[in-house]
Structures are given as C-alpha cells and as structure tokens.
C-alpha positions in Angstrom: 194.1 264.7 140.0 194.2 268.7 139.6 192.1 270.6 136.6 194.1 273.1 134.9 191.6 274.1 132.5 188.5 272.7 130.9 189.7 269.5 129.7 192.9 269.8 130.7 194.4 268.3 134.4 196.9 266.5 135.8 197.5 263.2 138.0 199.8 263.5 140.9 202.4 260.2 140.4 203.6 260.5 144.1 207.2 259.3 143.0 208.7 256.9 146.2 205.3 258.0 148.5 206.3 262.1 148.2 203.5 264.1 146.7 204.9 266.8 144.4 207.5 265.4 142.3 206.3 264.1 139.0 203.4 265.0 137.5 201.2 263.4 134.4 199.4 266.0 132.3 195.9 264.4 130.8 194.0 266.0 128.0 190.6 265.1 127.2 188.0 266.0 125.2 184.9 264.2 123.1 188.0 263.6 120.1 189.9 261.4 122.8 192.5 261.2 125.3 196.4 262.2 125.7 199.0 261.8 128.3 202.1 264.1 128.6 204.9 262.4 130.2 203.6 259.2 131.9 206.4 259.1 134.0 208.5 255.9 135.3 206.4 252.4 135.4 206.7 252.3 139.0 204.5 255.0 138.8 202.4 253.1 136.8 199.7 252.0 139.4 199.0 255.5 140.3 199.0 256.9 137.0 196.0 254.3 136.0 194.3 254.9 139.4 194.2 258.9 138.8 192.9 258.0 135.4 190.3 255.9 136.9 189.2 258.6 139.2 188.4 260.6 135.8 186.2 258.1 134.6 189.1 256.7 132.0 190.1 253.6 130.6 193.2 252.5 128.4 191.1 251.8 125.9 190.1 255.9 125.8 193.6 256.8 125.5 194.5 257.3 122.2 198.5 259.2 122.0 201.6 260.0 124.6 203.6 263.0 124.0 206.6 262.9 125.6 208.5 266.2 126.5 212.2 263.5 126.7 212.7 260.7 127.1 214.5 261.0 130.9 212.9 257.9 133.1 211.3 260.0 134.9 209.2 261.2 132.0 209.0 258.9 129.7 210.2 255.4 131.2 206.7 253.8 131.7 205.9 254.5 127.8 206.6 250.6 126.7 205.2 248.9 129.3 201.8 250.9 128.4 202.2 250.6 124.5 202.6 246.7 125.4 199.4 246.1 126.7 197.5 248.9 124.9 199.1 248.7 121.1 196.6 251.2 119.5 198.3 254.3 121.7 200.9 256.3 119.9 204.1 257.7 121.2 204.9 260.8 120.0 209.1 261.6 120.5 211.8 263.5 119.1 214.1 262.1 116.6 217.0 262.1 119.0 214.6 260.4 121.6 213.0 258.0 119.0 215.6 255.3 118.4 216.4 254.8 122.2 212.6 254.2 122.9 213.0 251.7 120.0 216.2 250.1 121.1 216.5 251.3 124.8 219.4 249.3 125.9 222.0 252.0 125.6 219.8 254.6 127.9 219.4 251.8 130.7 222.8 251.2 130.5 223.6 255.1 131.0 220.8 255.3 133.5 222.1 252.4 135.5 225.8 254.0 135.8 224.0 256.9 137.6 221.3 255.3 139.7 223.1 251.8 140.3 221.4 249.6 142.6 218.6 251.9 143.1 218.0 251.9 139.3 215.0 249.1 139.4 213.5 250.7 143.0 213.1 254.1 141.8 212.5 253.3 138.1 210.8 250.3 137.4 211.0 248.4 134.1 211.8 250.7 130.7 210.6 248.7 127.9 210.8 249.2 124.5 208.3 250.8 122.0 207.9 249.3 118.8 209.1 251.6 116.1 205.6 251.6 114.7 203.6 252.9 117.5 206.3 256.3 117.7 205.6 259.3 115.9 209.1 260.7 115.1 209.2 264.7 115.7 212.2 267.3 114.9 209.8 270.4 116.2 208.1 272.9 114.0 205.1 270.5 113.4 201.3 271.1 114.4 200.4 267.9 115.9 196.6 266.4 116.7 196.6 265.1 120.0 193.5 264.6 123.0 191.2 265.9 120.6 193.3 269.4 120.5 195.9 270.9 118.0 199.3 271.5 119.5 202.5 273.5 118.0 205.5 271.5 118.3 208.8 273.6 119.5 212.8 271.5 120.0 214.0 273.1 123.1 217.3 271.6 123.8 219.3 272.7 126.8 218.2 270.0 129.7 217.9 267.2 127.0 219.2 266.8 123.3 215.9 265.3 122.7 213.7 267.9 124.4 210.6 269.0 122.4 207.4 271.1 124.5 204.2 271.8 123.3 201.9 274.5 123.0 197.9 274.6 123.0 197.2 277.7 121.8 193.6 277.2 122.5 193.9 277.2 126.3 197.4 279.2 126.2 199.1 275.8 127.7 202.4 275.1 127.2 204.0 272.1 128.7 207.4 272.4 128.9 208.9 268.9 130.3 212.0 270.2 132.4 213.4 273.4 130.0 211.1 275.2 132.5 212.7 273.9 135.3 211.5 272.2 138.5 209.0 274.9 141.2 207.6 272.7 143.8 204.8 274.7 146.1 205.6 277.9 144.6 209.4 277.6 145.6 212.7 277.4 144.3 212.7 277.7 140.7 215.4 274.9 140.3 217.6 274.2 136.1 217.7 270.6 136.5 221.1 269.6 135.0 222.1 266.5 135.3 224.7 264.6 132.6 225.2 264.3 129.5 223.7 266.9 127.3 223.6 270.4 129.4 224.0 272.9 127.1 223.7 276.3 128.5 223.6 278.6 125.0 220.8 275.8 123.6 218.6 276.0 126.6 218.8 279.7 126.6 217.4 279.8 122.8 214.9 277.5 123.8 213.6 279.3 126.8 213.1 282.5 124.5 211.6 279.9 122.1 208.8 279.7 124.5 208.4 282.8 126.0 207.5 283.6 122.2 204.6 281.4 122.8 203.4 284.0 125.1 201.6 281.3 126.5 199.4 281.8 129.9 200.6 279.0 131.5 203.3 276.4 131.7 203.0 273.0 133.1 206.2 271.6 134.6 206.6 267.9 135.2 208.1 268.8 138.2 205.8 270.1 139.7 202.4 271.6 137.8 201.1 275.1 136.3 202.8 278.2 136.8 200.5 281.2 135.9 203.2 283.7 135.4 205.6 282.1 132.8 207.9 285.5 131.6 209.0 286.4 135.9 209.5 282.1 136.0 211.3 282.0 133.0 213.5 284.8 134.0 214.3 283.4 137.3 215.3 280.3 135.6 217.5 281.6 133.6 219.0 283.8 136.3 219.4 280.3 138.5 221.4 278.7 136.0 223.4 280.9 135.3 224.3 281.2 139.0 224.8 277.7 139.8 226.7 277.4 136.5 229.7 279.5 138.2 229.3 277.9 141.2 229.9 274.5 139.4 233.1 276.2 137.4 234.2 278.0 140.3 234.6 273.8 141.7 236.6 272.8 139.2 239.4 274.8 140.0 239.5 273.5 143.6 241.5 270.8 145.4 239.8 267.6 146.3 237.8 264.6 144.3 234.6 265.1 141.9 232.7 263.3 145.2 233.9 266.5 147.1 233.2 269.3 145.0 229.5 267.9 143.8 228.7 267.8 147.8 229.9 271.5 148.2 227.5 272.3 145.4 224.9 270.8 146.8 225.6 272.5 149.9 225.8 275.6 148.5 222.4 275.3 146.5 220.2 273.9 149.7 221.7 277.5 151.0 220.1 279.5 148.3 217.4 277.5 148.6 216.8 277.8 152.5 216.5 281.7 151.7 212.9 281.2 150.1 211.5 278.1 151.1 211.7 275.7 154.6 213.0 272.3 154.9 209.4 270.6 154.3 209.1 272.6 150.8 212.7 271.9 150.3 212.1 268.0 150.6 210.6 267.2 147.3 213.4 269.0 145.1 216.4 266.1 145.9 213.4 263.3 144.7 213.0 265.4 141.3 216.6 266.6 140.8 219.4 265.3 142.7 221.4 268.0 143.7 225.0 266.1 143.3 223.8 264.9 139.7 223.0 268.4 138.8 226.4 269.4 139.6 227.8 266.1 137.6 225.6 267.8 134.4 227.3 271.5 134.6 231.0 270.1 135.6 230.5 268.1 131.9 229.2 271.2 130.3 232.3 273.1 131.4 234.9 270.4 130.7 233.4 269.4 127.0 233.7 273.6 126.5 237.1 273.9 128.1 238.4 271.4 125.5 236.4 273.2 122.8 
C-alpha cells in the first residue's frame, strides 16, 4: 500500500508473485470507501490483505468504479459483490451487460489465454444487474466520500470510462494512459478487439483537458507529469502502429510477424530501461497480443 494523496492510495496486487503490474486505487474518507479496478480474483487475497493493512473491512466498502471491464481490472468484481451485496459497481454501458451476463467475455478471454485462463485469472463471476450503476460518461458521480467527473475514453476498450477528482487533481485513467512501470517505457497496451487509434486519440485530449496533476495507471501507479506522459503515449502508438502495418505486408504466418513485433518493441524498449525494469511489462501487456490488437485495427480499416 502506497499514499498518493490524503485519502487517496493504492494496494500493490502483485499479479503471478511480480510486484508492479496491477494496481488497486482505494479512496477513503469519513463518507466511506471506493475501489478503482479490483483487479482479477486471483488477486483477491492480496487486495483484502492491503485493505486490512489500512485498517478496512468489506463491510467499509461502499462502491467499485471500474475504468473496463478487461480481467485484469475488473474480473474480481462478482466474486466481491457476492459475498458483500451492499457494494455497487459502477461500469459503462458497453461494459455493463457483460458484467451481468459474462459468458460471452470468458469465452473471448479464454480463446486468448487458453489453458492459462483460470491460473492467471481466477474466477469472473457475474454481477447482478442491480448492484451496477450503468455510465455513458459526462456524469458527476459520488464515490469514497468524493465527487468525481465521469469522461468515455475509448481507444484501448469500447467500454473505457476514467475519472477525475478535481479535489485532489487525480485522474485515474485505467489503461488509455498506458502502462509506465518504474518510471520506464511508456507502453499503448493494444490488445484485440476494440483498438481504435482515432478514438483513443480524442480521449487522451479528453484528459489532458482535465489538466489534472496526476494520473494513476493500473499498470503501474501515479505519474506526476501527465501532458510529457500523455505525449509520449501518443508518440508510442503511433510508432508501433506502423511497425504492426509495416507486418502485414510481409511473408510468413500471423505467429511470425506478432514475434517480430515483439522483437522489435523489447528493442525500443532496451533503449531506456534494463532487462529487470523490462520484466514486469510482458505480465501487464503481452507484447504478441498487442500486436494481435493493431493487426485488427488495420485489417477492420483496410476493409473500410
């Protein structure tokens, strides 16, 4: 556990034993509890350990905002609103009816992860349609005691909402903000099926007009200077999105091309950080899958 500010900190989830590459966000204050992004339920032991360390129960948590509903951010949600029924879950409306009915996202999930599905995941159940509170963006939400302006910022996710506490000058930002582990790489995570490179732009200038002071990635924590970190993002993506076209054109299997992106990418990469820095990124965002995300993008366009 980590303060960011007062009443604001963050549990380290320590995804598969690695430090660094999922974080919860916990806001507190005397009007309750909230969690941003709970992460996957075999996460869940830590997650209620680091909220034992801050002197919280279940009981004291009151709402979940989830930036998406990716299992890495939002796939312990049911198992918690299960056993703790008062908690509220708030989601976009793209989000919303998969949380309700998740079958159709375990069954897309399970097509990428395979046998590792249940290992890195853990069980995704469902939240009962009256414990969500359904969001489009736009709204000024209550939440931990604090008020917090709701933005959609598609891009990464169809279903990708961040929020802003203007009281602190917060925002947390899910994954539109990318993945920075240790002050490194600032990474786009893009992995299939809804990359959408003009959308995530808009969003990104969505919340730089927050002109917040700091954002808090998912993977991994604060960053204290969010116009240079948005910038770079931007610039990364749009660099490994012609790396991923420039693939398409050449000979060999999908299997092929997504490793020579991945090589190419741990090159940039190994320009600003070392191999121990580098470790944490492939737990967060697999580099093949990231490849898999843009190679849709282009194709879906290319048809367009």
């Amino acid at each position: 556990m980590t303060v960011l500010s007062h009443g604001l900190s963050w549990i380290d989830l320590e995804f598969l034993g690695r430090p660094h590459a999922i974080a919860t966000a916990v806001i507190q204050s005397a009007g309750g509890v909230a969690l941003v992004d709970p992460g996957p339920t075999s996460c869940l032991k830590t997650l209620e350990q680091g909220l034992q360390r801050l002197g919280l129960q279940w009981r004291d948590v009151q709402q979940i905002l989830l930036t998406h509903i990716h299992l890495d951010h939002a796939g312990a949600a049911g198992t918690i609103v299960r056993a703790h029924p008062h908690i509220k879950v708030f989601v976009h409306e793209r989000g919303a009816v998969h949380m309700a009915e998740p079958q159709k996202l375990i069954d897309s999930a399970r097509r990428l992860y395979g046998d590792d599905m249940d290992r890195l995941w853990g069980e995704f159940a469902a939240v009962p349609r009256e414990s969500l509170v359904v969001l489009s963006g736009g709204e000024r939400i209550e939440a931990g005691g604090r008020r917090f302006d709701v933005a959609y910022t598609p891009g990464h996710a169809s279903h990708h909402v961040s929020y802003f506490d203007a009281g602190s000058g917060v925002a947390f930002v899910g994954d539109t903000a990318g993945v920075r582990i240790d002050d490194g790489y600032v990474l786009p995570p893009t992995p299939p099926p809804d990359i959408d490179l003009e959308a995530w732009r808009s969003s990104v200038a969505i919340i730089e007009a927050w002109s917040a002071d700091t954002l808090f990635l998912t993977h991994f924590g604060p960053v204290m200077t969010p116009r240079p970190h948005l910038q770079t993002l931007l610039q990364n993506l749009e660099e490994m999105a012609i790396w991923v076209r420039r693939t398409l054109t050449d000979p060999g299997t999908d299997d092929e091309r997504s490793r020579a992106f991945a090589d190419q990418l741990r090159h940039a990469m190994r320009q600003q950080m070392n191999e121990a820095q580098m470790a944490a990124y492939p737990v967060a965002a697999p580099f093949e899958m990231l490849w898999l995300g843009l190679a849709r993008y282009w194709r879906k366009k290319d048809r367009t």
